[in-house]
Backbone as XML, in Angstrom:
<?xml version="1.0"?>
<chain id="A" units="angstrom">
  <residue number="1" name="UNK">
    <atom name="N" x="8.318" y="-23.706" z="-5.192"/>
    <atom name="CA" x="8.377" y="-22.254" z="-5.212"/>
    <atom name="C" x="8.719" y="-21.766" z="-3.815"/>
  </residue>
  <residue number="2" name="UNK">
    <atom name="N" x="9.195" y="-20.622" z="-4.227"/>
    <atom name="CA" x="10.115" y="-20.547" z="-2.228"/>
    <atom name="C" x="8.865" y="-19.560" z="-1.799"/>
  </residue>
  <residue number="3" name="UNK">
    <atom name="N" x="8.781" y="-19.305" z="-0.671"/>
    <atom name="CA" x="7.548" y="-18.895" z="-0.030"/>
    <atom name="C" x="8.011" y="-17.249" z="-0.677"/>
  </residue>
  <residue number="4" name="UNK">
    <atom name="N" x="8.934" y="-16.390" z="-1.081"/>
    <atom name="CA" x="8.803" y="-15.305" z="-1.112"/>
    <atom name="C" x="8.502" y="-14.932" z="-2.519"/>
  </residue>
  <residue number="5" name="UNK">
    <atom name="N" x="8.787" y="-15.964" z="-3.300"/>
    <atom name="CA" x="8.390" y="-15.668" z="-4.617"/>
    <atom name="C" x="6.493" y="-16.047" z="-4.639"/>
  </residue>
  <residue number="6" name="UNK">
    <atom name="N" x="6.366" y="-16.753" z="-3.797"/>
    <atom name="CA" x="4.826" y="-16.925" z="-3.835"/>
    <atom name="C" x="4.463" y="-15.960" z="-3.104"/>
  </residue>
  <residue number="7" name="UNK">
    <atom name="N" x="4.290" y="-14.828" z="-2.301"/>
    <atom name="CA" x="4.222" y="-13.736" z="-1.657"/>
    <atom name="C" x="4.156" y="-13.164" z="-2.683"/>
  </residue>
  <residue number="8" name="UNK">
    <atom name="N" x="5.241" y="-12.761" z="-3.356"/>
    <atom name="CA" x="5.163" y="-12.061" z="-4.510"/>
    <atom name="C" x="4.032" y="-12.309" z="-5.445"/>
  </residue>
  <residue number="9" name="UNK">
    <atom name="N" x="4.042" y="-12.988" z="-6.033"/>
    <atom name="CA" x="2.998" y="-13.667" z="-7.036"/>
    <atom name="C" x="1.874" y="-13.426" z="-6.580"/>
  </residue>
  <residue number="10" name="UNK">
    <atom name="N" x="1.613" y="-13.579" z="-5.422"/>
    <atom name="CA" x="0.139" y="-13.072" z="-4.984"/>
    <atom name="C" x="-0.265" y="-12.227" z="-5.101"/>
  </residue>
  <residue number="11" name="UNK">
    <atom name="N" x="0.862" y="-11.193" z="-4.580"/>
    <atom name="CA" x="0.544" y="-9.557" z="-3.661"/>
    <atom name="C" x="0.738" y="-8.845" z="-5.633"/>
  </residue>
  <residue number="12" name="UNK">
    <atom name="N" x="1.263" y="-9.468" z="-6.625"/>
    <atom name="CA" x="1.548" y="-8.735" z="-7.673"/>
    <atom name="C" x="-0.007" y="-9.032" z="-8.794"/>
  </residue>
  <residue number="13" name="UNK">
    <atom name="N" x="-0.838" y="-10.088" z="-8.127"/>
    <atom name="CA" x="-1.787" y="-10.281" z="-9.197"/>
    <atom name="C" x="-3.352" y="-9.771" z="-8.853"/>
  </residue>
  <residue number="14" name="UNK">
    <atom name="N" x="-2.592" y="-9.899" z="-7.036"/>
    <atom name="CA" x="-4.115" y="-8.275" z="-6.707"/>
    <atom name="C" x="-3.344" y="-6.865" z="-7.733"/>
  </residue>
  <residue number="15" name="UNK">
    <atom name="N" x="-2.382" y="-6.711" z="-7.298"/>
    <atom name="CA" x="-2.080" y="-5.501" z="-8.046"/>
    <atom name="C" x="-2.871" y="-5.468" z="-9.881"/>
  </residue>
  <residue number="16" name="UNK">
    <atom name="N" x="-2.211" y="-6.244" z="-10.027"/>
    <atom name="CA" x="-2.392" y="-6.107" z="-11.525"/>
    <atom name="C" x="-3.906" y="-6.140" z="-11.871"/>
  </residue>
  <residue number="17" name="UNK">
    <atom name="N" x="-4.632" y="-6.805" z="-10.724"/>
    <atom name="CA" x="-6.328" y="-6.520" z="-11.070"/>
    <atom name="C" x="-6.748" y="-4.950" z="-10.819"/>
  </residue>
  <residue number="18" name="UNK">
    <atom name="N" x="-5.921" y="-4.622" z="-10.192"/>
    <atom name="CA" x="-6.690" y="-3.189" z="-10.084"/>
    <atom name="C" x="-5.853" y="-2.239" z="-11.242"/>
  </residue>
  <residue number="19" name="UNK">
    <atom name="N" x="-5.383" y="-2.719" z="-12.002"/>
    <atom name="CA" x="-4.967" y="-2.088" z="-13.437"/>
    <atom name="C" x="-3.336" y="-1.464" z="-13.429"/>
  </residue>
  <residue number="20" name="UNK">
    <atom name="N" x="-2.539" y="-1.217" z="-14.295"/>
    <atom name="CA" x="-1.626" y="0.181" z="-14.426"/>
    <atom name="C" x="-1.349" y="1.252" z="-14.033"/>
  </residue>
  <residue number="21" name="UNK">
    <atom name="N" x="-2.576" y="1.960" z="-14.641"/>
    <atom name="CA" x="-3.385" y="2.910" z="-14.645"/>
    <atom name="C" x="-2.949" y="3.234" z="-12.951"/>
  </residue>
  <residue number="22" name="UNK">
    <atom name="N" x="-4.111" y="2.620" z="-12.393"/>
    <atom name="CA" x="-4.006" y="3.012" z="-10.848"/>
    <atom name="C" x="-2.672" y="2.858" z="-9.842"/>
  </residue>
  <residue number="23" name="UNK">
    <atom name="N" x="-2.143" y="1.996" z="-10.350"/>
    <atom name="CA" x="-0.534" y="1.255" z="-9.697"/>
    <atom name="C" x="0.342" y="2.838" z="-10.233"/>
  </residue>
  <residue number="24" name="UNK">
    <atom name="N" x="0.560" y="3.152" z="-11.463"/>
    <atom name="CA" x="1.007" y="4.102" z="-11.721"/>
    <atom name="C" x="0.399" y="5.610" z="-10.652"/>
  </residue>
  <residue number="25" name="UNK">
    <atom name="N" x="-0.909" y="5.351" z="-10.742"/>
    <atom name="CA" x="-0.794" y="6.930" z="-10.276"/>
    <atom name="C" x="-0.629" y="6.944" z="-8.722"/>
  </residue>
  <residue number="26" name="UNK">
    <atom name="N" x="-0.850" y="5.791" z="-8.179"/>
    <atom name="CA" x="-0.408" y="5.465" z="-6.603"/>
    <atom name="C" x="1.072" y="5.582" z="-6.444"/>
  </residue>
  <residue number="27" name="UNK">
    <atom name="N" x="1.787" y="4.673" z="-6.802"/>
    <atom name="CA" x="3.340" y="4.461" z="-6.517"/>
    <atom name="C" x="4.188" y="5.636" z="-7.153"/>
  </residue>
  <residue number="28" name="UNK">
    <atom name="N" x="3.296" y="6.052" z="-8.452"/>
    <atom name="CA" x="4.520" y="7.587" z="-8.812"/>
    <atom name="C" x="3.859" y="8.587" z="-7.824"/>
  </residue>
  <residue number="29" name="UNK">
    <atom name="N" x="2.764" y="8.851" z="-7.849"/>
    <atom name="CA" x="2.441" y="10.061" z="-7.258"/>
    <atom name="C" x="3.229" y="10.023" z="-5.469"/>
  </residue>
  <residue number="30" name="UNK">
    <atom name="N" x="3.245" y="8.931" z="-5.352"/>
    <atom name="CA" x="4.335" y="8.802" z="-3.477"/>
    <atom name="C" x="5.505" y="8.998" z="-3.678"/>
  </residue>
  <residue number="31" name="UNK">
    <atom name="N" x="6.231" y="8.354" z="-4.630"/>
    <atom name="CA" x="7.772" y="8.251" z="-5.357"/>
    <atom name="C" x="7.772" y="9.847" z="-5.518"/>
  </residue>
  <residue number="32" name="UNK">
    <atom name="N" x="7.226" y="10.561" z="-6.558"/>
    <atom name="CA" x="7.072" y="11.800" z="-6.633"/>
    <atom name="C" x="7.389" y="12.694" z="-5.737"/>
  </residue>
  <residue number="33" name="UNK">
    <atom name="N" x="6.109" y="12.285" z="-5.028"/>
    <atom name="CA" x="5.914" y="13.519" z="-3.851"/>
    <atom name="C" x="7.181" y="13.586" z="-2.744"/>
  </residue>
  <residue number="34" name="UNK">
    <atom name="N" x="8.002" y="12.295" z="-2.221"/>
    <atom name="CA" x="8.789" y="12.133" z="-1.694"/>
    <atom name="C" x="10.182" y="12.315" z="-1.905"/>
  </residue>
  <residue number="35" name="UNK">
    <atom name="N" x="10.759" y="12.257" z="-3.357"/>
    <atom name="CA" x="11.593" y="13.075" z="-3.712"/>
    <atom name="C" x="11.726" y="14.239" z="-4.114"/>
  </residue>
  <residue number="36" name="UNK">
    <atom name="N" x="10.616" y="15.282" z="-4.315"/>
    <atom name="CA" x="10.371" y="16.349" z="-4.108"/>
    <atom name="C" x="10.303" y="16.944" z="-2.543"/>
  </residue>
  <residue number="37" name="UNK">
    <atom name="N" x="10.328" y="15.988" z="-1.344"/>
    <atom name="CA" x="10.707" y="16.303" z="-0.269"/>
    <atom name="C" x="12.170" y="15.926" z="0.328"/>
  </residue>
  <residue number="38" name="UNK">
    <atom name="N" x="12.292" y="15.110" z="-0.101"/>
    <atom name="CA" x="13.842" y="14.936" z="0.389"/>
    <atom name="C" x="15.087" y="15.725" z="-0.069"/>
  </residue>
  <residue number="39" name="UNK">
    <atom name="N" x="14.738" y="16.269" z="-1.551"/>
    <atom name="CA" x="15.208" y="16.897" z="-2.398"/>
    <atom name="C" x="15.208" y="18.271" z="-1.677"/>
  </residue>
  <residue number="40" name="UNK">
    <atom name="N" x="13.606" y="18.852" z="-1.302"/>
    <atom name="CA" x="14.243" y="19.610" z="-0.898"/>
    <atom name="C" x="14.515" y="20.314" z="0.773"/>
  </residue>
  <residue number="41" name="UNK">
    <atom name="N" x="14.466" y="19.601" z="0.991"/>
    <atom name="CA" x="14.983" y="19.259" z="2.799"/>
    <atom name="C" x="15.995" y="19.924" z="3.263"/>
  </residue>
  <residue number="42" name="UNK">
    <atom name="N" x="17.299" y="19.556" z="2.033"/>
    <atom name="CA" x="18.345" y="20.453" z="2.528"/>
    <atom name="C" x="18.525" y="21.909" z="1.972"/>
  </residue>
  <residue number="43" name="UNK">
    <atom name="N" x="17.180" y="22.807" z="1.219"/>
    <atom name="CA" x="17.411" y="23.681" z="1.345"/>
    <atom name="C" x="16.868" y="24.352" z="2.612"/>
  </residue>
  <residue number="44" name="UNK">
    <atom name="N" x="16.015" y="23.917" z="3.234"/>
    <atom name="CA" x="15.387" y="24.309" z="4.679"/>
    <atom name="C" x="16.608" y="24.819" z="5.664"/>
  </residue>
  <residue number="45" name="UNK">
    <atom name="N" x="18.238" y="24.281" z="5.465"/>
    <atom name="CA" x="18.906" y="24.873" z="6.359"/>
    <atom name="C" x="19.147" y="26.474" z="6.110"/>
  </residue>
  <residue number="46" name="UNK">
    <atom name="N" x="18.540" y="26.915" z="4.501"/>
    <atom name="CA" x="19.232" y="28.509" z="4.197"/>
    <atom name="C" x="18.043" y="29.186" z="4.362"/>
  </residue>
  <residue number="47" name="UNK">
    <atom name="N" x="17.132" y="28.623" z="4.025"/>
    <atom name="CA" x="15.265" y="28.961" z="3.498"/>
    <atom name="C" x="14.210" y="29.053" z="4.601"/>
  </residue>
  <residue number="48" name="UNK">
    <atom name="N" x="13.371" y="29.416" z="4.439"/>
    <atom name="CA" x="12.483" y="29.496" z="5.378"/>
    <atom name="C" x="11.333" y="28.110" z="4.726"/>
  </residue>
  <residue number="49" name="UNK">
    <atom name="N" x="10.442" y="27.441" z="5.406"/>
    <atom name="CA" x="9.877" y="26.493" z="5.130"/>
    <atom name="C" x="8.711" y="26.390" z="3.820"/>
  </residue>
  <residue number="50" name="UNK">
    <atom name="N" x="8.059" y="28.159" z="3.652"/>
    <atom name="CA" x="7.837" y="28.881" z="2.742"/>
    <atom name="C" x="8.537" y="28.802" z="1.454"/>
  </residue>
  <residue number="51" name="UNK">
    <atom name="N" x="9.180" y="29.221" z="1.434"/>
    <atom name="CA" x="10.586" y="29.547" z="0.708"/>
    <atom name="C" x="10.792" y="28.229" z="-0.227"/>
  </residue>
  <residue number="52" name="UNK">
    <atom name="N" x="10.660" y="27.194" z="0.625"/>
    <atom name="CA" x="11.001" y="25.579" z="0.250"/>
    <atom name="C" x="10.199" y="25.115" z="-0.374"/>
  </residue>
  <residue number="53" name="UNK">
    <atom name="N" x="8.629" y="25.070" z="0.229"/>
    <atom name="CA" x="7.784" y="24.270" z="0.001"/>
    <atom name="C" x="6.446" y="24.638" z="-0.679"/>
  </residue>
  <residue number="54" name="UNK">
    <atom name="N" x="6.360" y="26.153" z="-0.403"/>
    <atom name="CA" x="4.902" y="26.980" z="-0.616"/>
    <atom name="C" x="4.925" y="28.389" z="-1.136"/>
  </residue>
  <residue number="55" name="UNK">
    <atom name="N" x="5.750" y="27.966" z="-2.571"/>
    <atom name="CA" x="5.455" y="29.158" z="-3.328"/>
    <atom name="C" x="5.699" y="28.424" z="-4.864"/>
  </residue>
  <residue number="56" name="UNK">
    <atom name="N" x="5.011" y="29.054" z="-6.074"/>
    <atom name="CA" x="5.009" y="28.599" z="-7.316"/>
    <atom name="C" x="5.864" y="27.605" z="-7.972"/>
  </residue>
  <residue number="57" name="UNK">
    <atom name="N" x="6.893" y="28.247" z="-7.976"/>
    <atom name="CA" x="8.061" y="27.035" z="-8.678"/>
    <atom name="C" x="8.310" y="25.919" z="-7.125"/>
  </residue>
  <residue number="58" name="UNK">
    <atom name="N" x="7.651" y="25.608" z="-6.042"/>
    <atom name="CA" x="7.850" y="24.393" z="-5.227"/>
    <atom name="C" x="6.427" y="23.997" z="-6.098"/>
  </residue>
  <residue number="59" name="UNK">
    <atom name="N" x="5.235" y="24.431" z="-6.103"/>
    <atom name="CA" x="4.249" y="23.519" z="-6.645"/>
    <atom name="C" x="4.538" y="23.623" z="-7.845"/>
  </residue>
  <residue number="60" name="UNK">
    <atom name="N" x="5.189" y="24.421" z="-8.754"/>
    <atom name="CA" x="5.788" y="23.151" z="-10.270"/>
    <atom name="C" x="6.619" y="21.990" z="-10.087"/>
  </residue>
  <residue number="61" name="UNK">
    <atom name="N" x="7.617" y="22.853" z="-9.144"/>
    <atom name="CA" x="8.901" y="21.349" z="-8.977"/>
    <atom name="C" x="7.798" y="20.092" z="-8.735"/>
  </residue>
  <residue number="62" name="UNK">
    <atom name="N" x="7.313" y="20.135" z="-7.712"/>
    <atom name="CA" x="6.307" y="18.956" z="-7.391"/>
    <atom name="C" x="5.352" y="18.443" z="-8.028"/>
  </residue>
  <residue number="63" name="UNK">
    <atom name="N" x="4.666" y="19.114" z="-9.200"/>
    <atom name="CA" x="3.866" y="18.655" z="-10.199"/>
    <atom name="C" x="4.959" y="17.895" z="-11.289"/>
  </residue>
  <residue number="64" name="UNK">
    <atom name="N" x="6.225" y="18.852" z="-11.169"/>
    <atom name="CA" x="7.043" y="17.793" z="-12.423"/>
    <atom name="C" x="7.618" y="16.586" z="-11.411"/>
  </residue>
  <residue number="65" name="UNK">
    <atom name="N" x="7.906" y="16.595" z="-10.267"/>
    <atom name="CA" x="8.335" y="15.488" z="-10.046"/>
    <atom name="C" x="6.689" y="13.849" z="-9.805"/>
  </residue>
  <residue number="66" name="UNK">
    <atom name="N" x="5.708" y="14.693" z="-9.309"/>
    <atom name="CA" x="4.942" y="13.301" z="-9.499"/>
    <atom name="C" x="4.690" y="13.222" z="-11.106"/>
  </residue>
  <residue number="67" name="UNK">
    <atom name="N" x="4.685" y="13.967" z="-12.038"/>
    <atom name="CA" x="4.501" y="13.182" z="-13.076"/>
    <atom name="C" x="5.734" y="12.377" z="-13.457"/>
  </residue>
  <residue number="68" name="UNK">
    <atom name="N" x="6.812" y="13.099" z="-13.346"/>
    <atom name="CA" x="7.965" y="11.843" z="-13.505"/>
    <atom name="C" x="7.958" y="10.647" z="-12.693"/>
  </residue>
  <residue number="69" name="UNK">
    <atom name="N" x="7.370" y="10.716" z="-11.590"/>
    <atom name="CA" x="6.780" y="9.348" z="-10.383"/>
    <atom name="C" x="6.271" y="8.638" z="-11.702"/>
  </residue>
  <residue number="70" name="UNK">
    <atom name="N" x="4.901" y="9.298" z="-12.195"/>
    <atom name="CA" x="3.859" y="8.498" z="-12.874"/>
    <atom name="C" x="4.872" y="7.844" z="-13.652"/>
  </residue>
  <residue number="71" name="UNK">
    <atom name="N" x="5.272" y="8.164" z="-14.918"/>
    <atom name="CA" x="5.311" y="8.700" z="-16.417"/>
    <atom name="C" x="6.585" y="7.636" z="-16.377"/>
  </residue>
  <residue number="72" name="UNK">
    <atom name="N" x="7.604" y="7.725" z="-15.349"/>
    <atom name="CA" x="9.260" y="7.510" z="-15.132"/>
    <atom name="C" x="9.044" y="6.002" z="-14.347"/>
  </residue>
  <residue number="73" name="UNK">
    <atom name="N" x="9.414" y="6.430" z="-12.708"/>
    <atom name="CA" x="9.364" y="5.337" z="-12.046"/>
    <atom name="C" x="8.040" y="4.220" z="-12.159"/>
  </residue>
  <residue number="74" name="UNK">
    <atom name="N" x="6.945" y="4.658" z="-11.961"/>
    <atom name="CA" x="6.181" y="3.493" z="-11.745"/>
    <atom name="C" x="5.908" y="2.648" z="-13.239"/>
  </residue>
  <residue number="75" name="UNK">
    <atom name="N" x="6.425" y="3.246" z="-14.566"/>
    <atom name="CA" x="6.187" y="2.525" z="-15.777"/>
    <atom name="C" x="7.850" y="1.791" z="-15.617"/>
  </residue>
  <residue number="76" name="UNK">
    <atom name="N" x="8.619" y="2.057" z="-15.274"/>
    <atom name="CA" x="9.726" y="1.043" z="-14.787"/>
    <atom name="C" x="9.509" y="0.060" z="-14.088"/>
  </residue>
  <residue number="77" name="UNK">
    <atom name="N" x="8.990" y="0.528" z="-12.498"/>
    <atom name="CA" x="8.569" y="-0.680" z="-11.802"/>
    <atom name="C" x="7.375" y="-1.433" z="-12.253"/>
  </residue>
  <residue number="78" name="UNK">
    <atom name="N" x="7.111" y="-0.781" z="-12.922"/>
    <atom name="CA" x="5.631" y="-2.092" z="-13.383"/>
    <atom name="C" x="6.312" y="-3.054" z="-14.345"/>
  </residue>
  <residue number="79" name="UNK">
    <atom name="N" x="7.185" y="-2.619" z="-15.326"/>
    <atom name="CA" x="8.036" y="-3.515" z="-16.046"/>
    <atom name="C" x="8.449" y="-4.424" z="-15.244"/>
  </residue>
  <residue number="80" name="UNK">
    <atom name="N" x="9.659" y="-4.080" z="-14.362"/>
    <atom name="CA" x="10.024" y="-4.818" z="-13.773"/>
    <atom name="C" x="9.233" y="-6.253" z="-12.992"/>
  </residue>
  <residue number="81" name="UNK">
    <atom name="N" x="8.544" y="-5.918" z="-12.188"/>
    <atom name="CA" x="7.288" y="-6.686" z="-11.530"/>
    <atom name="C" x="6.832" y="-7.691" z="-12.470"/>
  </residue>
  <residue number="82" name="UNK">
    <atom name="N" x="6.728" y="-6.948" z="-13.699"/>
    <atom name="CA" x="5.914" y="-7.879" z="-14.964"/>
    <atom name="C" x="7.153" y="-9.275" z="-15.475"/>
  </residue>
  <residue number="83" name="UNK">
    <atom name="N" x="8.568" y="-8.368" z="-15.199"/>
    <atom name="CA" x="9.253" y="-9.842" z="-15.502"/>
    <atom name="C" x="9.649" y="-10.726" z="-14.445"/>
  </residue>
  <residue number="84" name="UNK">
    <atom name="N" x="9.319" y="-10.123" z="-13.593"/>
    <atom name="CA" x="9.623" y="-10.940" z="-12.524"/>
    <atom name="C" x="8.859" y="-11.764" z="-11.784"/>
  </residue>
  <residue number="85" name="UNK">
    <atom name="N" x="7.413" y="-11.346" z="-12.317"/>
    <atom name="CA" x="6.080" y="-12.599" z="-12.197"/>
    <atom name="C" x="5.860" y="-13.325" z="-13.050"/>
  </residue>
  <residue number="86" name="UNK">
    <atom name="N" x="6.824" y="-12.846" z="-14.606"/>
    <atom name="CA" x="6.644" y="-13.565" z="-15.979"/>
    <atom name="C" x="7.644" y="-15.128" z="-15.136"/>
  </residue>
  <residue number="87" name="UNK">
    <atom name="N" x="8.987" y="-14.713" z="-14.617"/>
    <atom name="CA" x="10.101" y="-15.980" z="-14.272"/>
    <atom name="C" x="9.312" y="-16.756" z="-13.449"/>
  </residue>
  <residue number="88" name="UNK">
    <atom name="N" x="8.460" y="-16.370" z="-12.130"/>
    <atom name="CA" x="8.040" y="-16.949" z="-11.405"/>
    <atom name="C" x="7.000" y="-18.153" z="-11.872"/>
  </residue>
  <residue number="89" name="UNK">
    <atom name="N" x="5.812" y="-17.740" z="-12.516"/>
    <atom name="CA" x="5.157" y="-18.341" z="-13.277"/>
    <atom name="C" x="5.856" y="-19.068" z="-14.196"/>
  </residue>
  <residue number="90" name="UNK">
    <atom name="N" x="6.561" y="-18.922" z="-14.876"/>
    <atom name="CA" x="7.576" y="-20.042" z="-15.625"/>
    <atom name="C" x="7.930" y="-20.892" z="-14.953"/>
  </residue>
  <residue number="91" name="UNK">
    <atom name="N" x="8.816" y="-20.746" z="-14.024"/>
    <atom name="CA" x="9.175" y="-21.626" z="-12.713"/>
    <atom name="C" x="8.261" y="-22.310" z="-12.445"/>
  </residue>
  <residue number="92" name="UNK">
    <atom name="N" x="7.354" y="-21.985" z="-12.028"/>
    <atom name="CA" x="6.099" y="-22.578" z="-11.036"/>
    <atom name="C" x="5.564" y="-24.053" z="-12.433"/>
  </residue>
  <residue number="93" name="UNK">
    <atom name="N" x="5.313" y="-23.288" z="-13.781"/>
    <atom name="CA" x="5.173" y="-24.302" z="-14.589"/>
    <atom name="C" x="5.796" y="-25.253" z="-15.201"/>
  </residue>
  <residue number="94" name="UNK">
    <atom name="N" x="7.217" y="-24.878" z="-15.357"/>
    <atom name="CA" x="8.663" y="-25.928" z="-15.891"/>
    <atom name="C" x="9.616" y="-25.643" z="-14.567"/>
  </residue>
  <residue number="95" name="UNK">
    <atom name="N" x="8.973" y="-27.048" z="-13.405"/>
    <atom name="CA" x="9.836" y="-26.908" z="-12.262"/>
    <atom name="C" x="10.778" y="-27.858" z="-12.702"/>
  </residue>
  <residue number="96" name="UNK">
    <atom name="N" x="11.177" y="-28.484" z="-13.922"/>
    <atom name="CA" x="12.166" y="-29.894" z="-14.042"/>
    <atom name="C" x="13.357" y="-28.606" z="-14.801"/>
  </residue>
  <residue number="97" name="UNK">
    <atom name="N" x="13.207" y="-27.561" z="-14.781"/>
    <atom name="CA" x="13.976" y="-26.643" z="-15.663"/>
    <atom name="C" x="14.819" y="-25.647" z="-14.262"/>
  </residue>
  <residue number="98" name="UNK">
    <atom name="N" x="14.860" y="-25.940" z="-13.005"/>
    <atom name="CA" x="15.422" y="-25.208" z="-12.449"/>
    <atom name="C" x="16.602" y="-25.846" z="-12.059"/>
  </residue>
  <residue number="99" name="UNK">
    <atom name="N" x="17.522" y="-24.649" z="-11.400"/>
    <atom name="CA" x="19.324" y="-25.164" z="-11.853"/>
    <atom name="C" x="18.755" y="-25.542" z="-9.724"/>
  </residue>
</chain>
């Protein structure tokens, strides 16, 4: 096993002990919150910082974007992760099966 897939494997099975659940509301709610800032960054050149960030529809935009964090990205990346510790573990158990 190459040292980065065992990195992986490690760092993915603390994860997975501390549940979904929590992985989801950590990694979307940052994913979230951060494209709701980058997003809107470039209206700051017309807007006042107010304007951008601290009035009603900025705290909806930002409530819809961390739930799409939750709900969107982190139920993707948890997929992902999941097949990609599923190959590793395969590997690791049928090493006469690698090219």
């Amino acid at each position: 096993m190459h040292d980065q897939d065992k990195k992986f494997k490690e760092k993915w099975e603390k994860i997975q002990l501390k549940g979904r659940w929590l992985y989801g509301l950590t990694h979307g709610t940052i994913f979230g919150f951060a494209i709701f800032i980058i997003i809107n960054l470039f209206r700051l050149k017309n807007e006042s910082f107010f304007e951008v960030y601290l009035n009603q529809f900025a705290l909806n935009q930002m409530f819809t974007m961390i739930l799409a964090g939750i709900f969107g990205y982190a139920t993707l990346k948890w997929w992902m992760n999941q097949n990609i510790y599923k190959k590793i573990v395969y590997r690791e158990k049928n090493p006469s099966e690698m090219h």
